[in-house]
KEFIDREN-966529 format. One line per 10 residues: number of its first residue (from 1); their letters; for each residue x, y, z of C-alpha. Coordinates in steps of 0.1 Angstrom, whole numbers. Example, Ala and Ser with C-alpha at 12.3 -4.5 7.8 and 13.67 -1.06 7.14 Angstrom:
2
1) AS) 123 -45 78; 137 -11 71
***
This chain:
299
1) XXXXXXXXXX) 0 0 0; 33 24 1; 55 37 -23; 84 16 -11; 94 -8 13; 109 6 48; 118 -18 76; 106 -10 107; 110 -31 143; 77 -34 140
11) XXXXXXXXXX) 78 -64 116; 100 -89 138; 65 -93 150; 52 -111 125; 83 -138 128; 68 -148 162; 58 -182 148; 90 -183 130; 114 -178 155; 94 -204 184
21) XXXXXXXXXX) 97 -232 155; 133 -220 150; 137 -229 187; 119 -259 185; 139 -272 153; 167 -263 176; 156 -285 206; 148 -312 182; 180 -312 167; 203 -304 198
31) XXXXXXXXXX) 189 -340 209; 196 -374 206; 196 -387 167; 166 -417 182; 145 -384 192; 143 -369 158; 138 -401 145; 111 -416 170; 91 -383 156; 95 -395 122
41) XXXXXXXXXX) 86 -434 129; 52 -422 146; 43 -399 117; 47 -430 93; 32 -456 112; 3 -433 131; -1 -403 105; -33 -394 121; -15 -385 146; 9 -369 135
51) XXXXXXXXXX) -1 -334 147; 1 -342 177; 35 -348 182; 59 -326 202; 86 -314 187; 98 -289 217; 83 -262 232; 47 -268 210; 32 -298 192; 27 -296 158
61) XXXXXXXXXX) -9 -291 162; 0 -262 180; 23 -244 157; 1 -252 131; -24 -233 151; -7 -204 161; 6 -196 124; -29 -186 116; -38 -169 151; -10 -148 140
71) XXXXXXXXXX) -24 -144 106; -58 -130 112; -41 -107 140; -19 -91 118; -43 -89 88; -70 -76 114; -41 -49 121; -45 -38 84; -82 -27 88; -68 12 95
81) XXXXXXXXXX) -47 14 65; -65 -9 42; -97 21 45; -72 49 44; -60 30 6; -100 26 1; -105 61 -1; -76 75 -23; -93 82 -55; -125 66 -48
91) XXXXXXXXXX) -142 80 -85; -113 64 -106; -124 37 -128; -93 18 -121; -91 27 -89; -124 10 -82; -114 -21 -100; -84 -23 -80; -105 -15 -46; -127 -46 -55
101) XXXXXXXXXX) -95 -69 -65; -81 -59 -26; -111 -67 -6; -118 -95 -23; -82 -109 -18; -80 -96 16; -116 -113 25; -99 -147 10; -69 -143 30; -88 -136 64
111) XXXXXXXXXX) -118 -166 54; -89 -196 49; -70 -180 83; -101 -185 103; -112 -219 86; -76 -235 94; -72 -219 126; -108 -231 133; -99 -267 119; -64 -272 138
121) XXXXXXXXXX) -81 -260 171; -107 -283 167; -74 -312 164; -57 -297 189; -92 -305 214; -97 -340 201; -133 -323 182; -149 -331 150; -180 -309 156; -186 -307 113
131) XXXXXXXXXX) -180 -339 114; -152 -335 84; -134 -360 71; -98 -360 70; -100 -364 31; -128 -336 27; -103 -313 50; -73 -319 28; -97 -314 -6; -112 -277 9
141) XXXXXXXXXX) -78 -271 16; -67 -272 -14; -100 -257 -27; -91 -229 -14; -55 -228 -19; -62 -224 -55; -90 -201 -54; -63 -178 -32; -38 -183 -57; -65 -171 -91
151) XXXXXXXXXX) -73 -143 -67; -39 -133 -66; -28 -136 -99; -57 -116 -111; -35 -85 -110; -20 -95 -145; -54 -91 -161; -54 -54 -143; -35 -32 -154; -44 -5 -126
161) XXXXXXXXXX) -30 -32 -102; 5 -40 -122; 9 -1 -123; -3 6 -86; -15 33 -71; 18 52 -50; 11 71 -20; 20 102 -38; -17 98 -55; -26 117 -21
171) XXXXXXXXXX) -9 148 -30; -36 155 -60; -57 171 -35; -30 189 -17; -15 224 -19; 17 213 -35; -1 195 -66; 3 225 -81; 45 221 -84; 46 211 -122
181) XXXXXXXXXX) 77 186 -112; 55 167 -84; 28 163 -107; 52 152 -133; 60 127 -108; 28 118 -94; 25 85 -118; 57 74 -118; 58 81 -160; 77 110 -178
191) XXXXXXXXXX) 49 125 -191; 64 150 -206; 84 135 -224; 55 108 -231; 40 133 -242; 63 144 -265; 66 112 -283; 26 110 -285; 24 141 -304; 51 125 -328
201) XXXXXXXXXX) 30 94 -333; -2 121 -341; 20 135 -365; 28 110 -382; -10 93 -388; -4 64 -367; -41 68 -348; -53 67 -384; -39 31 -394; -64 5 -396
211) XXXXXXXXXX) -60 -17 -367; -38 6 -344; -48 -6 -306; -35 1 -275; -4 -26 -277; 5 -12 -313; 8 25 -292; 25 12 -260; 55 -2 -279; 58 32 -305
221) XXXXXXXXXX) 54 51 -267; 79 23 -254; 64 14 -220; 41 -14 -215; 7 -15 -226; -12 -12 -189; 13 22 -184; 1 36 -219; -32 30 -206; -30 47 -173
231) XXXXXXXXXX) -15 73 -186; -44 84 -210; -70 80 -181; -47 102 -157; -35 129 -188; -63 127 -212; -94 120 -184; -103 96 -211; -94 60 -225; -71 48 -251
241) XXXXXXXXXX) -99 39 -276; -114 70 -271; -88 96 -274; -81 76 -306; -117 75 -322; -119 115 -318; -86 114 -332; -104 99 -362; -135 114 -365; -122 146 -361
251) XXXXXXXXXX) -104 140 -395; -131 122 -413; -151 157 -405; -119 176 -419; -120 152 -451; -159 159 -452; -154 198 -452; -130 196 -474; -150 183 -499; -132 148 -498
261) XXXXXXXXXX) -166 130 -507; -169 151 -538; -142 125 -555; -140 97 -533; -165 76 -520; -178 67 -484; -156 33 -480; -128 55 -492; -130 82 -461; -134 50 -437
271) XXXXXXXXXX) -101 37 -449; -80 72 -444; -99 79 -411; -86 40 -397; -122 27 -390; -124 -10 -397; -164 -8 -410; -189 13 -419; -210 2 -392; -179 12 -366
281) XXXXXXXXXX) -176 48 -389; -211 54 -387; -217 46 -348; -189 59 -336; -189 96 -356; -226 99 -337; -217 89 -303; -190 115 -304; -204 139 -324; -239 134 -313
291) XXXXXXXXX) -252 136 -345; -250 111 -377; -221 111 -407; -256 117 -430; -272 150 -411; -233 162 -411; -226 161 -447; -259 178 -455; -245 203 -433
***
């Protein structure tokens, strides 16, 4: 949720489970070789069991326990800044998707802390009040295992999330946003100089080729495609696909005025102004210039 990672003293806490089953490995293996392997010759031959076994200061049960006691704690401890990160940007379209990404991966994360704490107390006291069997436990496990793991890996479908959303995002609505050079650096991206290069592309009639997409501008931009993206919403206030269709409609109306149609036909002007139909020419010169190609070239 920061810009950067900065160690603080705070964080040997969440080693605490670490460092008692460092100790335990320690008393384990400061023993007798038989000890280590009686442990292992009961886990074989009684693997129901096999929880219960002490390996120093707590049984495996118990470590097993207090790994996601400690979980939930610390994720509980998140609450404060996870609805200070909520509220950064709130409106922003990929801001939002990203919101719903986090509290659906931080619900996931708290619901399988509390399921196998639940579970390895319930070992730990000898209960089965679900009455679940040891092959149904291992199979939700798993279950949700990989339904953790998709919600993770969702990010690569987002580019908001690949990007992120830095702390400095909170300085939009601060006195200083005004400093040209911290907004320059708000986003992480040169945009001047992206800028620069954009105008170039303009230039040069590449938002007017048949078939030029978002990927097609990110490498003549060269960034990646999810930066080129953020960086329309956050410059333009609009989207790729949209700063490129007014791009083209706004020289199909050119051609039009210019008397273009007088010596070319229709399918002609759809082909210099990069549309890929007439159906895509016709819809998208109303929706952005709420009126239709016909009613303009009357006019």
């Amino acid at each position: 949720m920061d810009d950067k990672f900065i160690w603080k003293w705070q964080y040997l806490l969440l080693f605490v489970p670490f460092m008692i089953s460092l100790i335990d490995i320690v008393i384990v293996f400061s023993k007798p070789a038989s000890y280590y392997n009686q442990i292992v010759e009961n886990a074989i031959n009684f693997p129901s069991k096999r929880f219960s076994a002490q390996y120093g200061l707590l049984s495996l049960n118990e470590h097993y326990s207090l790994r996601h006691l400690w979980q939930i704690i610390y994720l509980l401890s998140l609450i404060p800044w996870l609805r200070k990160f909520l509220k950064i940007n709130p409106n922003d379209k990929l801001k939002v998707i990203l919101n719903r990404w986090l509290l659906l991966f931080y619900s996931a994360l708290i619901l399988m802390a509390f399921i196998t704490l639940f579970f390895g107390i319930e070992r730990m006291l000898g209960l089965n009040t679900l009455n679940i069997s040891a092959t149904s436990l291992y199979r939700l496990q798993i279950i949700l295992l990989l339904v953790l793991l998709l919600i993770s890996i969702a990010p690569l479908y987002f580019p908001s999330i690949l990007y992120g959303f830095p702390k400095n995002q909170l300085l939009i609505s601060s006195s200083i946003s005004n400093d040209t050079n911290v907004r320059e650096r708000i986003y992480g991206l040169d945009n001047k100089e992206l800028q620069k290069s954009l105008t170039r592309i303009e230039q040069q009639g590449a938002f007017l080729k048949p078939g030029f997409n978002l990927k097609a501008c990110a490498e003549l931009l060269h960034v990646p495609p999810y930066h080129t993206a953020y960086f329309f919403y956050q410059t333009k206030g609009i989207s790729f696909t949209t700063y490129r269709n007014n791009i083209r409609v706004e020289k199909a109306k050119q051609l039009i005025d210019s008397g273009f149609l007088e010596s070319n036909d229709l399918y002609t002007l759809i082909s210099a102004c990069g549309f890929s139909s007439k159906s895509d020419f016709e819809k998208t010169f109303e929706r952005l210039t709420t009126t239709s190609y016909h009613v303009y070239k009357l006019g």
